[in-house]
C-alpha positions in Angstrom: 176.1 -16.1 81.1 174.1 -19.4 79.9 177.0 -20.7 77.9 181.0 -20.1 76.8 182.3 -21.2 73.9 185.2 -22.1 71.7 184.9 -20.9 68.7 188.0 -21.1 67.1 187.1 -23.4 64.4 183.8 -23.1 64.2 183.8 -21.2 61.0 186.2 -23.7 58.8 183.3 -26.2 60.2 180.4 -24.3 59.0 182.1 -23.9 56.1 182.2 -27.9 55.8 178.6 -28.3 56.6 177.6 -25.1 54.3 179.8 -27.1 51.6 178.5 -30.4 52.5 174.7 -29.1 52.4 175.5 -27.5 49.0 176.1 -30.6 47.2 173.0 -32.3 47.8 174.3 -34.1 51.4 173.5 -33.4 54.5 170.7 -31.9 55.7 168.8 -30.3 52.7 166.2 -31.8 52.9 162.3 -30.9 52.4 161.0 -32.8 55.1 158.6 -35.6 55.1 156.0 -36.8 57.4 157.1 -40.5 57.5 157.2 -41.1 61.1 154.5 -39.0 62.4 154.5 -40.5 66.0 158.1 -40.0 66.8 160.3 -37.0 67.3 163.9 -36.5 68.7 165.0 -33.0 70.6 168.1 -32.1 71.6 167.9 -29.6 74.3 170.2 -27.3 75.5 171.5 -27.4 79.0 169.1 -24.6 80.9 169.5 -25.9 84.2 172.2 -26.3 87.2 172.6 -29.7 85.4 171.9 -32.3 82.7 169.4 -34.5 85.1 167.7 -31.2 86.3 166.7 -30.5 82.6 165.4 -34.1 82.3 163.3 -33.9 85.4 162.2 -30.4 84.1 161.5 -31.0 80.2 160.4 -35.0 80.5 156.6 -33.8 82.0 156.0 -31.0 79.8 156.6 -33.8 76.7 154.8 -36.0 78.3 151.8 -33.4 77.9 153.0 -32.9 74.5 152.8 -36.7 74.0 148.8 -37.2 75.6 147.7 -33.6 73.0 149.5 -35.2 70.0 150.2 -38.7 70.5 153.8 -38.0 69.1 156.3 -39.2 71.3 159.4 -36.9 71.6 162.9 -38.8 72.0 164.9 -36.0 74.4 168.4 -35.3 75.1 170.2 -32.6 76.6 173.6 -31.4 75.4 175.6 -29.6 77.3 177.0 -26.2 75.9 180.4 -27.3 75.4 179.6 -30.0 72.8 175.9 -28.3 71.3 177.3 -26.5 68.3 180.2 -29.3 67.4 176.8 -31.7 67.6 175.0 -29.7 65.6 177.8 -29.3 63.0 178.0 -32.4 62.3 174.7 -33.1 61.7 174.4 -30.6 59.5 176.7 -32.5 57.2 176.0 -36.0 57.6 172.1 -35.3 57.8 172.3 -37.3 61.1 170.4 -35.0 63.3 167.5 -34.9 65.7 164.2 -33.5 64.1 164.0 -30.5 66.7 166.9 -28.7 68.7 167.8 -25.9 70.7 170.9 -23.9 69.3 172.2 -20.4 70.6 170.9 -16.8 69.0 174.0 -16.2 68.3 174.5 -18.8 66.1 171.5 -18.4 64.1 173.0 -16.5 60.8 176.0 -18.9 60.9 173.9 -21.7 60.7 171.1 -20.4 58.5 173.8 -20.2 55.9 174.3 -23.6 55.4 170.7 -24.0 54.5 169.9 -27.0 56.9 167.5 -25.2 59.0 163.7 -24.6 58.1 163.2 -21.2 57.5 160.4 -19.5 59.3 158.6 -17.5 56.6 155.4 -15.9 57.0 153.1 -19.3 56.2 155.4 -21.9 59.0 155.0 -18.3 61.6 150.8 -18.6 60.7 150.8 -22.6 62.1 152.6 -21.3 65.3 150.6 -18.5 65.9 152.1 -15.9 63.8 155.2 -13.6 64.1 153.9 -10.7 65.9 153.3 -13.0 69.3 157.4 -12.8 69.7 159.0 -9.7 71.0 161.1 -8.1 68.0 164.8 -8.1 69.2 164.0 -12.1 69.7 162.8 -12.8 66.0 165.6 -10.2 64.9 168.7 -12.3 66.7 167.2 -15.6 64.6 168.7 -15.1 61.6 170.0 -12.6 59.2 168.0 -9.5 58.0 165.7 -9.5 55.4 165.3 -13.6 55.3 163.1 -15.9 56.9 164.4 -16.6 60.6 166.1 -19.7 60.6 164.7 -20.4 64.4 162.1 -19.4 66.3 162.8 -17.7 69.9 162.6 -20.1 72.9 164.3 -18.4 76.0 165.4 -14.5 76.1 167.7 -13.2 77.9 169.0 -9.8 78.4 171.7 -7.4 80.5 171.6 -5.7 83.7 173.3 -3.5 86.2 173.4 -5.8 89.2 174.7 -3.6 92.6 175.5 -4.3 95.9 172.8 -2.4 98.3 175.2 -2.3 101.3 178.5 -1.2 99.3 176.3 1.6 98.3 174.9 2.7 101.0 178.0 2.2 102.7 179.5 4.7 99.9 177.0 7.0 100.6 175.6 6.1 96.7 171.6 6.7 96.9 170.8 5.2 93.4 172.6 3.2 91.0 174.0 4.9 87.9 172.4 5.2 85.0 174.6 7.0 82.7 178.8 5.7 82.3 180.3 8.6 84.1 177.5 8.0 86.9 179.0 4.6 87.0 182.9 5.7 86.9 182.0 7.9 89.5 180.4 5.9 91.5 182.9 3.2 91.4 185.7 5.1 92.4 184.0 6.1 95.8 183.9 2.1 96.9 187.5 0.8 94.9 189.4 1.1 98.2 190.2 -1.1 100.6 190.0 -4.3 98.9 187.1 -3.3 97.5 186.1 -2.9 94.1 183.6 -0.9 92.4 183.0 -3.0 88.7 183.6 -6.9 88.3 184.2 -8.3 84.8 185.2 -11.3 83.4 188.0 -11.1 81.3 189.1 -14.1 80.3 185.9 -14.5 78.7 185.9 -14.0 75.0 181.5 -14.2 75.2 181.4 -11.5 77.8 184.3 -9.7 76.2 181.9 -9.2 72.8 178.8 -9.1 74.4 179.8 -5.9 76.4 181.8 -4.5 73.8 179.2 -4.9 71.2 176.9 -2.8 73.3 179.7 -0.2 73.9 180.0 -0.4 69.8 176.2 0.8 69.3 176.5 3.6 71.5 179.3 5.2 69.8 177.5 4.4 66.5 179.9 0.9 65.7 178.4 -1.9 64.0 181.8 -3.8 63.3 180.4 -5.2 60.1 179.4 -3.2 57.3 176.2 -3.3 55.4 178.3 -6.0 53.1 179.1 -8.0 56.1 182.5 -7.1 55.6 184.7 -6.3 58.9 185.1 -2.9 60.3 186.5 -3.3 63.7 189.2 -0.8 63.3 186.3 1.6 63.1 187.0 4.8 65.4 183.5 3.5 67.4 184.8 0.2 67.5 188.3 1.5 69.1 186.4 3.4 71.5 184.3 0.9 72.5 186.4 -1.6 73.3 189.3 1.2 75.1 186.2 2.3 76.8 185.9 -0.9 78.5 189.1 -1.7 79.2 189.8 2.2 80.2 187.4 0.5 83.7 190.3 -0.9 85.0 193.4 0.4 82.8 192.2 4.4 83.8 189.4 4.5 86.1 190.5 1.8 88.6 187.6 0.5 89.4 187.8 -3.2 88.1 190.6 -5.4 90.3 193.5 -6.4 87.8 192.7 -9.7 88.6 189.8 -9.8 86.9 191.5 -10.0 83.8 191.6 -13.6 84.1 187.7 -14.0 85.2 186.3 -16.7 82.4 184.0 -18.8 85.3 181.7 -16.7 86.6 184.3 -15.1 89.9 182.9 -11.8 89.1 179.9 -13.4 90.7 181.6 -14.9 93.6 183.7 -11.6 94.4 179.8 -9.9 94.0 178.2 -12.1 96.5 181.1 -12.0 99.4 181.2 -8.1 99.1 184.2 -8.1 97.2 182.5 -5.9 94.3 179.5 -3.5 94.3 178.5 -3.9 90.5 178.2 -6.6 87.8 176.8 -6.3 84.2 175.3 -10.1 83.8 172.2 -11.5 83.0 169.6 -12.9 84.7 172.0 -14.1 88.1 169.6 -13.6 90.3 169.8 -17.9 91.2 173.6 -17.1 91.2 173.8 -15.1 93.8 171.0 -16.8 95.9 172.7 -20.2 95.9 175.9 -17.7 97.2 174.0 -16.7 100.1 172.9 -13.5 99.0 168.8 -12.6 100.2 166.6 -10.9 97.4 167.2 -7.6 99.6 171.0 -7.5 99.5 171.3 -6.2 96.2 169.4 -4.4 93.0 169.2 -4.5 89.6 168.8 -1.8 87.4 169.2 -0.9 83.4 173.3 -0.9 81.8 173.9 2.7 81.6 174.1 4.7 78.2 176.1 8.0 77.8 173.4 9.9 78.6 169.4 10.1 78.5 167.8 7.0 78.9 167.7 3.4 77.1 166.8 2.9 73.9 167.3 2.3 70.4 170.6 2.9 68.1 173.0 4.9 70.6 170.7 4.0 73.5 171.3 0.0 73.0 172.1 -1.1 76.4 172.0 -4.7 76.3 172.6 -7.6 73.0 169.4 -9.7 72.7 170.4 -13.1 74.3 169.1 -16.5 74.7 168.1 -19.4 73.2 165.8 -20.5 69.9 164.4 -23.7 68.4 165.0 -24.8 65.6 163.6 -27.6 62.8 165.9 -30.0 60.6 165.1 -29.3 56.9 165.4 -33.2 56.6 163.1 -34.2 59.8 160.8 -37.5 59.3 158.1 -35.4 60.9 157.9 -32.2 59.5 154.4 -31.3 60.4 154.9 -33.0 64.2 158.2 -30.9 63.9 155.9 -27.8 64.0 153.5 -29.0 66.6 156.0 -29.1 69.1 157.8 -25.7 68.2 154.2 -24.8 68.6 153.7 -26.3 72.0 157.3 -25.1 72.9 156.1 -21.6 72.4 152.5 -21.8 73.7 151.7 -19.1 76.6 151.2 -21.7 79.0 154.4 -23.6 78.6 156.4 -19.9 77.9 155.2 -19.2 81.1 156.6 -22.9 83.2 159.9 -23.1 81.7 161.5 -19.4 81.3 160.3 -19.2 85.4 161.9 -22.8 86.0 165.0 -21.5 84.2 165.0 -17.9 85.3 164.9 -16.4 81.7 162.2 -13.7 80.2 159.9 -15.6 77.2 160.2 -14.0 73.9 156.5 -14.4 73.8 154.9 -11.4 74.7 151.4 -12.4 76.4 153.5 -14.8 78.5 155.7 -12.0 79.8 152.8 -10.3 81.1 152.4 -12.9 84.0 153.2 -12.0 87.0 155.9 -14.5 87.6 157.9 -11.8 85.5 157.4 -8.6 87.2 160.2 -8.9 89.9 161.7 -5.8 90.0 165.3 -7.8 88.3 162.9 -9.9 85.6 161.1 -6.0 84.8 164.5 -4.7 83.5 165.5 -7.4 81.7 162.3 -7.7 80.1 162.0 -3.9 79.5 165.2 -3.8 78.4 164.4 -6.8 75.9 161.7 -4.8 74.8 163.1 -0.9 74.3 166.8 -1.6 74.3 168.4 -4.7 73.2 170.0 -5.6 69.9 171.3 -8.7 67.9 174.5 -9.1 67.6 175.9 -8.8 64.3 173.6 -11.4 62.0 176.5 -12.7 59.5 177.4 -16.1 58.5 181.0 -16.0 60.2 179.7 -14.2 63.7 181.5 -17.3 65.5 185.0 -15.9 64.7 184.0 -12.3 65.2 183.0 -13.4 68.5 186.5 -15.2 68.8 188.7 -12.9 67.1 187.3 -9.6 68.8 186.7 -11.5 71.9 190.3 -12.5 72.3 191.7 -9.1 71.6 189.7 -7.4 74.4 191.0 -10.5 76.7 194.5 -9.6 75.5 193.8 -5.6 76.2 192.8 -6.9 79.8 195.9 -8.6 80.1 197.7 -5.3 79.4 195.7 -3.4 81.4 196.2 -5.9 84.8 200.3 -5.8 83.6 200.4 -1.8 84.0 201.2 -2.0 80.3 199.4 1.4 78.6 196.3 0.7 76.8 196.2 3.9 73.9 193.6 4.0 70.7 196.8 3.1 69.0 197.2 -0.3 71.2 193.2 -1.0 70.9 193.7 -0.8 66.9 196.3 -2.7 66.5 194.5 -5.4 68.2 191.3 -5.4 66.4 193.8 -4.8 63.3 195.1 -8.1 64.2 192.1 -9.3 64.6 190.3 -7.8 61.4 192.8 -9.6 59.5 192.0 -13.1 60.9 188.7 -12.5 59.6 190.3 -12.1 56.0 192.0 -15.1 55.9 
């Protein structure tokens, strides 16, 4: 996971800035080109730390700066304040001229109209549309308008597994299918050991894998109205699928229900636990000790068959995505450096500095992406990913359903029953914060 976030207010903010924006403040702006030889960047904490990002970004806009002669103003935010940052530039019109902001929060913050939209003529002076891989562009704002961002860093879902605990199981080949993986999780959970890690204390995680869970039994939690439908019988069975790993199956350590900082990693690396579903920790688990050879990575299982699209969705389309103030100084030098951002060459530098996949298809054809780990992730980016749900209040879907599912862990670490009637009355609970 790249980034966790509190999003408890977030919509009543957006719904400021949206408000603020609507009134003629704020951001609304057309853009203007009166300082051409200046632009600010907020960045978004990639690295193991703020300084890293500096020493990694500073000589790639250097380079920008000798092609252009525009000199780019940069500074990294860390996760935890980005989208608060972001809001309130939105409504004071404040802001840097380019920024990073999380897919996630794409629709919520195309909707309050401060974003340049990237429709078919601002796609042409990039390069056009069809160099980004589709799940990227589709998590970048809602469908059937003009992406509010353009894809920076992907990221995508895998089955991480222990080599050893396996063989030591007498497992030849990780699972590919959810029984395969119940099955194969109850051999190891014994012992101490554990077959499945999770993390969940972590709202994030808690929708990302439920979301996933939703599209393979055909749940979208949001209707074609963007209304809420998480008391949809997919929905229930989604999320008591997940938490049926450790309330029924027994193969996720009750402790884990309080995982929210990456333990499921640290259990993972000292043996603790044969399996994760995470993305991209290859770094992780090398700074823990762990050699390339010590574990394998292969696709998140489906119910059956192989990956793909609709009930075959195996992963959500993560990452990150760059974005252009509607009121930037620089509009056309705005542009330039979304262009440069996106370029092959620099595609190719910074998503293998930061261990991501680029959105960018030529670039993922480098080598430098063909690790056995990097293939599925950018396979699975390519046949089986989705966006999550592309509404203007996703932020308190993510924290409303998120917080259920950590509640539902709570009960299941407790020994209190999780039924379908306990799962509904959650997302009931949480359905209804949606409506209020």
């Amino acid at each position: 996971m790249r980034h966790v976030r509190a999003a408890s207010a977030v919509t009543l903010a957006l719904a400021i800035a949206a408000a603020a924006t609507g009134c003629g403040g704020g951001s609304t702006g057309t853009g203007s080109n009166e300082s051409p030889k200046t632009l600010t960047y907020w960045a978004s904490n990639q690295g193991p730390s703020i300084e890293a990002d500096k020493e990694i970004l500073t000589p790639e806009l250097k380079k920008f700066e000798k092609e252009t002669g525009i000199k780019v103003k940069l500074e990294v935010v860390p996760w935890a304040d980005l989208l608060n940052r972001i809001l309130a530039a939105t409504a004071s019109g404040q802001g840097p001229d380019v920024l990073n902001i999380g897919n996630t929060w794409s629709a919520s913050l195309q909707a309050t109209g401060a974003l340049l939209p990237w429709d078919e003529k601002n796609f042409e002076e990039i390069g056009g549309r069809d160099r980004f891989v589709d799940s990227a562009v589709a998590s970048a704002g809602k469908e059937g308008e003009p992406p509010a961002a353009v894809p920076l860093y992907s990221l995508a879902y895998a089955l991480y597994y222990n080599k050893k605990m396996f063989a030591d199981a007498g497992i030849e080949k990780p699972p590919a299918t959810w029984d395969e993986l119940v099955a194969a999780g109850q051999k190891i959970s014994k012992g101490g050991k554990w077959g499945l890690g999770a993390e969940g204390g972590n709202v994030s995680n808690n929708i990302h894998q439920t979301f996933v869970l939703g599209q393979q039994h055909g749940a979208d939690f949001f209707d074609k109205d963007g209304r809420a439908t998480f008391t949809s019988d997919g929905a229930v069975a989604a999320v008591k699928q997940y938490i049926d790993f450790m309330a029924k199956d027994k193969i996720i350590a009750p402790g884990n229900a309080e995982y929210a900082q990456n333990q499921s990693l640290t259990d993972f690396a000292k043996g603790k636990t044969a399996m994760v579903l995470w993305q991209a920790a290859a770094s992780t688990f090398a700074a823990q000790g762990m050699k390339p050879e010590d574990w394998g990575a292969a696709p998140v299982p489906v119910p059956s068959g192989t990956p793909g699209t609709g009930k075959q969705v195996n992963s959500m389309a993560a990452g990150i995505n760059i974005a252009v103030f509607k009121n930037t100084k620089n509009i056309d030098g705005a542009k330039k450096f979304v262009k440069f951002m996106t370029g092959d060459e620099q595609q190719k530098h910074l998503n293998k500095t930061y261990g991501s996949i680029p959105p960018v298809k030529a670039a993922q054809a480098d080598a430098a992406f063909g690790a056995p780990d990097l293939k599925v992730l950018r396979d699975t980016l390519a046949t089986s990913a989705a966006p999550l749900p592309q509404v203007p209040n996703e932020s308190q879907f993510e924290t409303a359903v998120g917080t259920a599912v950590k509640e539902l862990w709570a009960d299941a670490a407790a020994g209190r029953p999780v039924t379908e009637e306990s799962v509904r009355a959650r997302l009931e609970k949480a359905q209804q914060t949606m409506q209020q």
